[in-house]
Backbone as CSV, one residue per row, in Angstrom:
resi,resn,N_x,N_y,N_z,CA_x,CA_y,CA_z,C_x,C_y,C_z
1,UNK,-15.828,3.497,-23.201,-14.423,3.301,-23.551,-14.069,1.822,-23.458
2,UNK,-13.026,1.504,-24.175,-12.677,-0.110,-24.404,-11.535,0.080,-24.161
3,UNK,-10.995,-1.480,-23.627,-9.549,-1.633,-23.366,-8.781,-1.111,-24.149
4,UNK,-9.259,-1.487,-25.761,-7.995,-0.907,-26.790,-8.242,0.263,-26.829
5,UNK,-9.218,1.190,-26.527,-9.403,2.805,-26.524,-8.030,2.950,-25.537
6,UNK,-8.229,2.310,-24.245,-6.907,2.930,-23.125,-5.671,2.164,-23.900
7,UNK,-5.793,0.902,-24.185,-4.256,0.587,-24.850,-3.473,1.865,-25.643
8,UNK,-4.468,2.320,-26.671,-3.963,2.980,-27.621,-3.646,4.351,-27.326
9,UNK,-4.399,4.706,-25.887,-3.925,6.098,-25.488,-2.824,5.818,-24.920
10,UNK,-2.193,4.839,-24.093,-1.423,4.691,-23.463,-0.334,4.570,-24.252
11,UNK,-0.276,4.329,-25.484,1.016,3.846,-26.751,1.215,5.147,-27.071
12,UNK,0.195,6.149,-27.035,0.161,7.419,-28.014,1.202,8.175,-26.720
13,UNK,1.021,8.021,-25.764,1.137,9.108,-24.369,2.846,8.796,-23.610
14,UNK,2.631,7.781,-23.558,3.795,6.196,-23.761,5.134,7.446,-24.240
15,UNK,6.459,7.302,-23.265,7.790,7.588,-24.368,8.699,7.102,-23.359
16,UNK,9.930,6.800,-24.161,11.476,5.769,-23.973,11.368,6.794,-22.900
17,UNK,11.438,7.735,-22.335,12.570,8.488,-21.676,11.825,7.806,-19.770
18,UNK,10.356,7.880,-20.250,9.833,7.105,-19.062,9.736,6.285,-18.561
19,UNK,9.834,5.346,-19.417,9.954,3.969,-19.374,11.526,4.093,-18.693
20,UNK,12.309,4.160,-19.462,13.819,3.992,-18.697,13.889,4.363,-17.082
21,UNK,13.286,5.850,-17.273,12.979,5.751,-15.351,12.453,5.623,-14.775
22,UNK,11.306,4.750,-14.897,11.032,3.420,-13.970,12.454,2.747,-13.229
23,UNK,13.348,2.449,-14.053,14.281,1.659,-13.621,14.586,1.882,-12.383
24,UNK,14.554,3.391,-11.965,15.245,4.015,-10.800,14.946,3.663,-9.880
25,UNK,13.393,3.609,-9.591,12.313,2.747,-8.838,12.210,1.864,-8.502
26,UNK,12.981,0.697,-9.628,12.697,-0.539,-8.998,11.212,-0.901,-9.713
27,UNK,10.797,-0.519,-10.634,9.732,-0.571,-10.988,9.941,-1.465,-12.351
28,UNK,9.408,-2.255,-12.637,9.500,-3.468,-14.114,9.481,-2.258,-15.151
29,UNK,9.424,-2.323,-16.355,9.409,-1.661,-17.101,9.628,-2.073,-18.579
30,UNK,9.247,-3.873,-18.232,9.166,-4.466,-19.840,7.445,-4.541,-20.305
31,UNK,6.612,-3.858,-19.278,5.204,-4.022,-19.989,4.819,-2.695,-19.696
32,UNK,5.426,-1.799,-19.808,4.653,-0.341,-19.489,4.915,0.754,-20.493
33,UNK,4.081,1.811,-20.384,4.534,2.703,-21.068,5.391,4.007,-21.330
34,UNK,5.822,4.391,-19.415,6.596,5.189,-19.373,5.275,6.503,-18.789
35,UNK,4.394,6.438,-18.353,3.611,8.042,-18.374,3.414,8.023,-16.577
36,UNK,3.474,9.300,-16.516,3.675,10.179,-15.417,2.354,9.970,-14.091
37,UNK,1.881,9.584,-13.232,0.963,9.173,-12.630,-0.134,10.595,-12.296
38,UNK,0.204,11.455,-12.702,-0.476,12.892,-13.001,-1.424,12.431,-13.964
39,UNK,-0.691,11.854,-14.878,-1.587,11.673,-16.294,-2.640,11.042,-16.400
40,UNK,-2.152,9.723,-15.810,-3.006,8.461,-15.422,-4.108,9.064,-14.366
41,UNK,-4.062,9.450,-13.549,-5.107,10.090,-12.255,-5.954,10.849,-13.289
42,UNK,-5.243,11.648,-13.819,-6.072,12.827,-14.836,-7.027,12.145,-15.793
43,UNK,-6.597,10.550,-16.410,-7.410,9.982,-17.698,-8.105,8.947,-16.638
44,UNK,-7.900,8.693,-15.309,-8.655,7.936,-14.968,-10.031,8.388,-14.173
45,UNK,-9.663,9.773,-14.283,-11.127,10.631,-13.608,-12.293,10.712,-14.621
46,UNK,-11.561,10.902,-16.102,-12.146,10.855,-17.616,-12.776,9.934,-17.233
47,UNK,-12.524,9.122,-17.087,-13.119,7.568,-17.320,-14.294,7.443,-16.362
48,UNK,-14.211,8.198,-15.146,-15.126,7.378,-14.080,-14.911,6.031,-13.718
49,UNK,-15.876,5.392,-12.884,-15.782,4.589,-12.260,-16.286,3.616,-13.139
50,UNK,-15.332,2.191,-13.822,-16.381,1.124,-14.816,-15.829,0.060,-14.150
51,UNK,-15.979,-0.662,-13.642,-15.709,-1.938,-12.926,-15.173,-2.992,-14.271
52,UNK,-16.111,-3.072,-14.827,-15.925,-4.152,-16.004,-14.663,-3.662,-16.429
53,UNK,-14.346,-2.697,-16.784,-13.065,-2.143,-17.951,-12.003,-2.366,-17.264
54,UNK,-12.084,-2.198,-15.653,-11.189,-2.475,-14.555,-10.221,-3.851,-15.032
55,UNK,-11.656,-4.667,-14.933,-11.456,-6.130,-14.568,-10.491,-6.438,-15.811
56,UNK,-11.050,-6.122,-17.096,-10.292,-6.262,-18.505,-9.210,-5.755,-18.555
57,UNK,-9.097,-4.422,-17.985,-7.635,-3.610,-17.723,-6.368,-4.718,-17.288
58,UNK,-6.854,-5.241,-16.223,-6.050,-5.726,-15.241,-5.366,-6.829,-15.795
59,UNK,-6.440,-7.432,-16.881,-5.982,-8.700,-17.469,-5.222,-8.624,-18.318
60,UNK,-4.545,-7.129,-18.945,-3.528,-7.018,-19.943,-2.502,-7.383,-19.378
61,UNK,-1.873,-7.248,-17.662,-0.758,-7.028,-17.307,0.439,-6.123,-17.672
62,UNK,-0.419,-4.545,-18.050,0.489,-3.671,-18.675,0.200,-2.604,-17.161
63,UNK,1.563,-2.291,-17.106,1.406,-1.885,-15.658,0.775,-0.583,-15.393
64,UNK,0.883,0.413,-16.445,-0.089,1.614,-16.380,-1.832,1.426,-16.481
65,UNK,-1.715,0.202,-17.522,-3.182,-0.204,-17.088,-4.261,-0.562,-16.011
66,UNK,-2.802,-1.276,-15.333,-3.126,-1.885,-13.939,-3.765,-0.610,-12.913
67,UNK,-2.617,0.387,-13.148,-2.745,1.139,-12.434,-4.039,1.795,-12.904
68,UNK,-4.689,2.264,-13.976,-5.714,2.615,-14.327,-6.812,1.801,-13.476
69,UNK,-7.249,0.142,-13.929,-8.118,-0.572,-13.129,-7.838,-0.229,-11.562
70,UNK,-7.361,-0.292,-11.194,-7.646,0.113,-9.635,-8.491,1.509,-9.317
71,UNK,-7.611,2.674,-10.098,-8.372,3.828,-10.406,-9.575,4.041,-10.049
72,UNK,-10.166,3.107,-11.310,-11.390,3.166,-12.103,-12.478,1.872,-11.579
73,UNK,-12.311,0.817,-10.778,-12.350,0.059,-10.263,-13.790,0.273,-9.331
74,UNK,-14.582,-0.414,-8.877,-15.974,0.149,-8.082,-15.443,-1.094,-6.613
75,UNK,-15.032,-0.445,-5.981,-14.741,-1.293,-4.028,-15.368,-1.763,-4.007
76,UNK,-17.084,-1.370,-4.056,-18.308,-2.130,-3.628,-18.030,-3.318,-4.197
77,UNK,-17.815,-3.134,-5.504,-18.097,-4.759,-6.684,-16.813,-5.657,-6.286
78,UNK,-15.776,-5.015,-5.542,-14.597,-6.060,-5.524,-14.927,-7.230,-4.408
79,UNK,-15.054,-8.566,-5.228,-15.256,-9.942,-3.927,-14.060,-10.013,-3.695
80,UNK,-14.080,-11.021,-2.315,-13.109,-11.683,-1.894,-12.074,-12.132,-3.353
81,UNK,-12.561,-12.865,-3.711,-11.758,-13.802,-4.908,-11.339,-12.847,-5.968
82,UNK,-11.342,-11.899,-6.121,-11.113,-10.565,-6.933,-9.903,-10.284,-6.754
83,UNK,-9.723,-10.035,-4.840,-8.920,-9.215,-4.159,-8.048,-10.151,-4.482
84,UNK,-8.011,-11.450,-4.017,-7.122,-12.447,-3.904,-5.940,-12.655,-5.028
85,UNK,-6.662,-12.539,-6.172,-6.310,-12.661,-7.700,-5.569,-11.316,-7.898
86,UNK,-6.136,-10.327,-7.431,-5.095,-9.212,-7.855,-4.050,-9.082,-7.213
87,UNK,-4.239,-9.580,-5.868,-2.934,-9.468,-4.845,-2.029,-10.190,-5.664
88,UNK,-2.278,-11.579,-5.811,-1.495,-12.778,-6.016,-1.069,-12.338,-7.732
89,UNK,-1.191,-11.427,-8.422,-0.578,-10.741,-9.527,0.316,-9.395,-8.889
90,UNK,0.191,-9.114,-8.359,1.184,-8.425,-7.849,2.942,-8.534,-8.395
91,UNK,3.014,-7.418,-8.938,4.810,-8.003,-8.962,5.869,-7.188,-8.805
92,UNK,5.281,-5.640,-8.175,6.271,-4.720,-7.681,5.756,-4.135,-6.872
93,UNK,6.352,-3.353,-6.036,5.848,-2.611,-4.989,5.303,-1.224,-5.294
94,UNK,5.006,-0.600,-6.601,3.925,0.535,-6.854,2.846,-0.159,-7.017
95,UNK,2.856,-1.149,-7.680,1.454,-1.153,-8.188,0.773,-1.770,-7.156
96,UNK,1.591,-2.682,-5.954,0.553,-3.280,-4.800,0.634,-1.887,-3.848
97,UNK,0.855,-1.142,-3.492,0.822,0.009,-2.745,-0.117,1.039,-3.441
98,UNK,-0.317,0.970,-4.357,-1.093,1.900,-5.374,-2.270,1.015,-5.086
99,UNK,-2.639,0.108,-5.376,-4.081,-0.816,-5.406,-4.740,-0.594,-3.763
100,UNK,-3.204,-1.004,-3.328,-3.946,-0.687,-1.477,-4.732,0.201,-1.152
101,UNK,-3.868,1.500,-1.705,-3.857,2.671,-0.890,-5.174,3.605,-1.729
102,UNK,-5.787,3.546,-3.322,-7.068,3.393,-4.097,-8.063,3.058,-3.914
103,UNK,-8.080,1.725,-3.751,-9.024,0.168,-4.306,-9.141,-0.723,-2.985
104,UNK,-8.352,-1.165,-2.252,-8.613,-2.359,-1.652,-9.330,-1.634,-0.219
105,UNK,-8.532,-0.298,0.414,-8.657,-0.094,1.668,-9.937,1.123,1.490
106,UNK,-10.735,0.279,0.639,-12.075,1.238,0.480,-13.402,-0.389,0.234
107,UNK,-12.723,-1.146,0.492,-13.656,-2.537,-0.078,-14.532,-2.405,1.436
108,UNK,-15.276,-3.670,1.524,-16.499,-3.667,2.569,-15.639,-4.091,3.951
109,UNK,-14.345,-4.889,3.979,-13.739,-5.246,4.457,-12.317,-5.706,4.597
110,UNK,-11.403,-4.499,4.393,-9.817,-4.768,4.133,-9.336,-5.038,5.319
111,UNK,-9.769,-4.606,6.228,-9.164,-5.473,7.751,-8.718,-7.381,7.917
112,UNK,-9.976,-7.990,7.234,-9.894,-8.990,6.668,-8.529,-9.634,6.508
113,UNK,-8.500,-9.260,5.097,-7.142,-9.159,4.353,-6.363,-8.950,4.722
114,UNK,-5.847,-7.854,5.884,-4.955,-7.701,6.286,-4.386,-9.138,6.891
115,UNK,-5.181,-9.674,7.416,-4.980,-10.929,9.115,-5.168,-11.871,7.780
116,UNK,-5.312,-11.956,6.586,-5.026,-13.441,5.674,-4.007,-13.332,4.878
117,UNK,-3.448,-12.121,4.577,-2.390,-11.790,3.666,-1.556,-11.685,4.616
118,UNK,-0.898,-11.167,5.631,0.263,-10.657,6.592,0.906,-12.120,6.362
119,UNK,0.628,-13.292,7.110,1.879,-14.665,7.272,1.869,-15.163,5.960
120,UNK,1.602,-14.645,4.525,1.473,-15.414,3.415,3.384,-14.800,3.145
121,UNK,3.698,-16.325,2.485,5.078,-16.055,2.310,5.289,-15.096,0.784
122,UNK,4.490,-14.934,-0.095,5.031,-14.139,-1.240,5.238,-12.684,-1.304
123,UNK,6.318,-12.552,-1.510,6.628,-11.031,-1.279,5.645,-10.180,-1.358
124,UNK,5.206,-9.779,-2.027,3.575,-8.908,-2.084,2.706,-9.381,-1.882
125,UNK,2.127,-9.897,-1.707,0.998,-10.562,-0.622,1.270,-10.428,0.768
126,UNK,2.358,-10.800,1.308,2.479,-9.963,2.549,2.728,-8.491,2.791
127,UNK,3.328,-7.724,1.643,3.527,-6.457,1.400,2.120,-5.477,1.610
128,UNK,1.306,-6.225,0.794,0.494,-6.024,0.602,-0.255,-5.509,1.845
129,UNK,-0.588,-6.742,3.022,-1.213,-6.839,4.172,-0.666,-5.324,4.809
130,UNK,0.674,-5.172,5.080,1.011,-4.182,5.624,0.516,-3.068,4.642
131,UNK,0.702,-2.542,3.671,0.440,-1.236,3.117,-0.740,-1.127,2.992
132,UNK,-1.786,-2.112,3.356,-3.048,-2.222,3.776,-3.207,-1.300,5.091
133,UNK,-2.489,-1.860,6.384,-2.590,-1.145,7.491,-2.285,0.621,7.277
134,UNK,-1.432,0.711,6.956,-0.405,2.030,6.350,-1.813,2.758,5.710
135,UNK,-2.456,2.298,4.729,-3.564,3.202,3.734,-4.580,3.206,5.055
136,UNK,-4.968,2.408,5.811,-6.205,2.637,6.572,-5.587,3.676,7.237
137,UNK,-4.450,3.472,8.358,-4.062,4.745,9.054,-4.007,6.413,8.646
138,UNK,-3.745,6.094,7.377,-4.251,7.470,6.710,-5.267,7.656,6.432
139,UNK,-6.378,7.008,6.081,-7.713,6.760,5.161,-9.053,7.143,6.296
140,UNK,-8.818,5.759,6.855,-9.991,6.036,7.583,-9.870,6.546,9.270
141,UNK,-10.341,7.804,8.992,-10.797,8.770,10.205,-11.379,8.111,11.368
142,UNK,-12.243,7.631,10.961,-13.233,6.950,11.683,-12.793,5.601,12.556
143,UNK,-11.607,4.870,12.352,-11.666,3.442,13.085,-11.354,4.170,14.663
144,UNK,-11.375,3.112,15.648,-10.803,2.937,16.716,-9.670,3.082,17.168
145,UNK,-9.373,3.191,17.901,-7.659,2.893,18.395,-7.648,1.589,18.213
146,UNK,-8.655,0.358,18.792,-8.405,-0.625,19.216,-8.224,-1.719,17.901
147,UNK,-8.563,-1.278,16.831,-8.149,-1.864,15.448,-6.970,-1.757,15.309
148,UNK,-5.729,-0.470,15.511,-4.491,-0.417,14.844,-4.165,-0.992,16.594
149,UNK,-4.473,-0.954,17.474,-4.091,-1.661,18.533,-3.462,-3.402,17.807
150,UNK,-4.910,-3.815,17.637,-4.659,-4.975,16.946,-3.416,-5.264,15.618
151,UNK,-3.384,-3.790,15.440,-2.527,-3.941,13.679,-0.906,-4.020,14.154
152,UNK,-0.893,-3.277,15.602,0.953,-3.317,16.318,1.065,-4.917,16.736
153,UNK,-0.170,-5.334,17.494,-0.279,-6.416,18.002,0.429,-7.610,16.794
154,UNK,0.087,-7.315,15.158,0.250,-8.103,14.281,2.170,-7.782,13.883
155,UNK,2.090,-6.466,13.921,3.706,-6.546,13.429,4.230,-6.854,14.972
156,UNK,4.549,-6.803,15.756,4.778,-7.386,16.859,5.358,-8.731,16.687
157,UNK,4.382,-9.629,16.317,4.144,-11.246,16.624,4.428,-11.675,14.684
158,UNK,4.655,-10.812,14.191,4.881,-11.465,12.662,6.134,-12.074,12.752
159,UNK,6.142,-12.962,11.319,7.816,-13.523,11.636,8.665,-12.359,10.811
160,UNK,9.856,-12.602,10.910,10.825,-11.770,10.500,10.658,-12.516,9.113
161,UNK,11.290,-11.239,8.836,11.145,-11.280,7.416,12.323,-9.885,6.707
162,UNK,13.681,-10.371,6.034,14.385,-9.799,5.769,13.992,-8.977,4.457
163,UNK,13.378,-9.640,3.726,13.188,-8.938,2.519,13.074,-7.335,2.186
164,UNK,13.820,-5.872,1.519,13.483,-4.597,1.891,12.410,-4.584,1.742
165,UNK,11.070,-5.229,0.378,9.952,-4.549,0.399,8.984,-4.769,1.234
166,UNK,9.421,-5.810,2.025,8.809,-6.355,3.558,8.752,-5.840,4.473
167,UNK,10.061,-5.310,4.831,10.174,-4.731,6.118,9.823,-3.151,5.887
168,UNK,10.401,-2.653,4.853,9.629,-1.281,4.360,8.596,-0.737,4.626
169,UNK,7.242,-2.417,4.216,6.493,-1.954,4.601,5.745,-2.039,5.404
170,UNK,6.161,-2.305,6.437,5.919,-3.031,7.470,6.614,-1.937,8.458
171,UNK,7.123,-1.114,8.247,8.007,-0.024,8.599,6.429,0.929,8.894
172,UNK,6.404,1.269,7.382,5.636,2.627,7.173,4.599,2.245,8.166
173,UNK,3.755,1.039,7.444,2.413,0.460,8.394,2.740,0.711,10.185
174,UNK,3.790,0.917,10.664,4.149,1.378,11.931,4.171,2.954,11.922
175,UNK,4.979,3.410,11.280,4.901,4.486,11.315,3.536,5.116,11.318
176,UNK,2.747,4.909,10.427,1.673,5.859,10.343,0.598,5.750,11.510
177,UNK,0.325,4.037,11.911,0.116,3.916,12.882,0.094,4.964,14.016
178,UNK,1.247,4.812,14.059,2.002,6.044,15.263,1.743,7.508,15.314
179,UNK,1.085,7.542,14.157,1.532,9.254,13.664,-0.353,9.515,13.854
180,UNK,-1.528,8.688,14.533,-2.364,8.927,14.224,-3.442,9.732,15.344
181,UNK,-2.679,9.462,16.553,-3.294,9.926,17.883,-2.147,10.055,18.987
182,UNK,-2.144,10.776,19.836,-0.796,10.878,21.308,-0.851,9.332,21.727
183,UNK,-2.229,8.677,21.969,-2.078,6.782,22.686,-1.467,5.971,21.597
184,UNK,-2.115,5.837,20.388,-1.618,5.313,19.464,0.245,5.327,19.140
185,UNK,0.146,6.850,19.439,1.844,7.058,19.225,2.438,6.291,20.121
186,UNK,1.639,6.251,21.753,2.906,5.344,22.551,2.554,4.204,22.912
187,UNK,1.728,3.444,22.115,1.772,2.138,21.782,2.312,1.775,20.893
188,UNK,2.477,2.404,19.882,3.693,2.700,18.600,4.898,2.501,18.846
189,UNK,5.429,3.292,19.689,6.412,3.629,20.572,6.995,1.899,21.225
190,UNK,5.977,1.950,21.604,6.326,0.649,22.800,6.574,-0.759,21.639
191,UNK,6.152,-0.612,20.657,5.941,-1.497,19.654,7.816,-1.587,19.265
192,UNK,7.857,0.075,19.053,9.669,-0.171,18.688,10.074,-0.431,19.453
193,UNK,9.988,-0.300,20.849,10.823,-0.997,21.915,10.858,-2.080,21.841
194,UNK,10.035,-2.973,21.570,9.957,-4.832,21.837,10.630,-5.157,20.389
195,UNK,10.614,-4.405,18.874,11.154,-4.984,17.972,12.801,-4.445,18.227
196,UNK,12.806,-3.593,18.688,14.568,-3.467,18.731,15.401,-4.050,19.827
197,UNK,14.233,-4.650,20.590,15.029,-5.867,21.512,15.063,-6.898,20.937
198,UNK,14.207,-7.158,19.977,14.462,-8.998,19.125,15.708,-8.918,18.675
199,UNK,15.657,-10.928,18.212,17.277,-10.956,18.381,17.383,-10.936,16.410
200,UNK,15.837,-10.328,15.956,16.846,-10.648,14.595,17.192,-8.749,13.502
201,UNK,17.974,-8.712,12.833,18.204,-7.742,12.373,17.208,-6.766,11.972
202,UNK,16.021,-8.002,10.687,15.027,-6.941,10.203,14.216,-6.278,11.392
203,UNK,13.984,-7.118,12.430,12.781,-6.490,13.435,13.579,-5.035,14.224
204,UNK,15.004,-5.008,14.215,15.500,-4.181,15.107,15.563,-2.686,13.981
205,UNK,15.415,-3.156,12.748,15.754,-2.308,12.223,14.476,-1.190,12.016
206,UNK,13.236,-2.334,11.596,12.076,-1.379,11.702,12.050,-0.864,13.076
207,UNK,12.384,-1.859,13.865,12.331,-0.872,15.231,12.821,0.400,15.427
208,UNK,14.193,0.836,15.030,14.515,1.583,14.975,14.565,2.686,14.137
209,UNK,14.044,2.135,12.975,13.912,3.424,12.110,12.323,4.162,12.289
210,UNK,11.353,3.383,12.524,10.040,3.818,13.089,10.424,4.918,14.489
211,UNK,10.624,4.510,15.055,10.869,5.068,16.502,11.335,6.718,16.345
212,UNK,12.749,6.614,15.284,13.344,7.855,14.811,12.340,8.782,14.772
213,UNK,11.350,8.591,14.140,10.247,9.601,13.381,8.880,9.689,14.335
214,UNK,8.716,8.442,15.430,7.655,8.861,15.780,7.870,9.622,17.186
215,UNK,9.013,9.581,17.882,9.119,10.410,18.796,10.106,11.313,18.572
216,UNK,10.090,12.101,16.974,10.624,13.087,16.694,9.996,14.784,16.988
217,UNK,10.563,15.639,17.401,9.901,16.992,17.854,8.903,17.112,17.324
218,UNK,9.026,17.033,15.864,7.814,17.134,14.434,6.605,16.449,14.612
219,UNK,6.875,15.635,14.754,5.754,14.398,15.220,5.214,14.173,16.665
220,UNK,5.614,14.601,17.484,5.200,14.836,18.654,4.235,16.517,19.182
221,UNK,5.023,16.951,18.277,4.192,18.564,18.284,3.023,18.993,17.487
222,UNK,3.282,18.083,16.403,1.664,17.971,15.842,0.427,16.881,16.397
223,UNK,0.997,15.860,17.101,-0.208,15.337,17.605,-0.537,15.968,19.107
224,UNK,0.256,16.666,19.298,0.115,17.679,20.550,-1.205,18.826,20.372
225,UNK,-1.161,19.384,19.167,-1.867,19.976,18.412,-2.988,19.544,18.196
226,UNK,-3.003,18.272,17.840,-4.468,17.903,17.294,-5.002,17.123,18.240
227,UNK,-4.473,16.702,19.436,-5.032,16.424,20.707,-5.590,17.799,21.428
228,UNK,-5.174,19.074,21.548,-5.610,20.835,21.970,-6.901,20.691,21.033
């Protein structure tokens, strides 16, 4: 398959009514086509895994495409300077949360990234770092405590940063954190305590809206569960 094979499915598949609601989202919607992420998952399984088509995908800057290259994308083959370049194209918060949560937090080393992207000042590039943490906490089974130890340790000591898609995600990346073991939760925990004592708004706020959910009945009774 060739780029213009997916261009042209994407024009055929493509309609106004989708495109317009993007808008709702917050999602750009002057280079896309409007189709349903069902669809895309569904034509990007077609496809398998082609790295190359990825790379070409990506370079249209059509945002369903984008989303395709990540898809379709091979982790192994993604270098450093790959990652860098796609981050630093970044320009809404699906498609860097979509790449994270796919593509990046399956590479040889997204931990990395996390600790070089987090203090970078561009909105998604630091977005990024966090929904990095957020996809591992769900993703991988296997780490330590003492990695997302390190990952509270980072929102902790980050600077504030008012921006919503910042603190958002920088939110969740706590949250899930929290949601992953009973210790984890109350180092989690303790994490909202020290941000809702800072003296600036965004930190009190993730503080507090994290906290809501992780020492909620719901959330406390299922890691109760999976600690039995």
């Amino acid at each position: 398959m060739t780029v213009r094979d997916v261009l042209d499915w994407l024009s055929e598949t493509g309609t106004p009514e989708g495109v317009a609601g993007m808008e709702r989202f917050g999602i750009p919607n002057d280079r896309a086509f409007g189709i349903p992420m069902g669809a895309l998952k569904t034509k990007a399984k077609a496809i398998g895994t082609d790295h190359a088509l990825a790379l070409a995908l990506w370079q249209t800057g059509v945002y369903e495409a984008r989303i395709l290259a990540a898809e379709i994308a091979d982790p192994s083959a993604m270098t450093d300077a790959m990652m860098d370049a796609w981050c630093a194209d970044f320009d809404n918060w699906a498609i860097c949360d979509h790449t994270c949560f796919v593509l990046f937090d399956k590479t040889a080393d997204p931990w990395r990234k996390v600790g070089e992207w987090a203090p970078r000042p561009e909105e998604f590039v630091r977005r990024a770092a966090y929904a990095l943490i957020w996809a591992l906490s769900v993703h991988d089974k296997k780490a330590a405590d003492a990695v997302f130890d390190e990952a509270l340790l980072l929102i902790e000591t980050a600077p504030a940063d008012d921006r919503p898609l910042v603190k958002k995600a920088v939110d969740m990346a706590l949250r899930a954190v929290g949601k992953r073991n009973l210790a984890l939760n109350a180092s989690a925990r303790r994490t909202c305590a020290l941000l809702m004592a800072a003296p600036e708004r965004s930190r009190q706020w993730i503080g507090r809206h994290a906290l809501k959910e992780l020492e909620s009945d719901k959330v406390q009774a299922r890691l109760q569960k999976r600690a039995g």
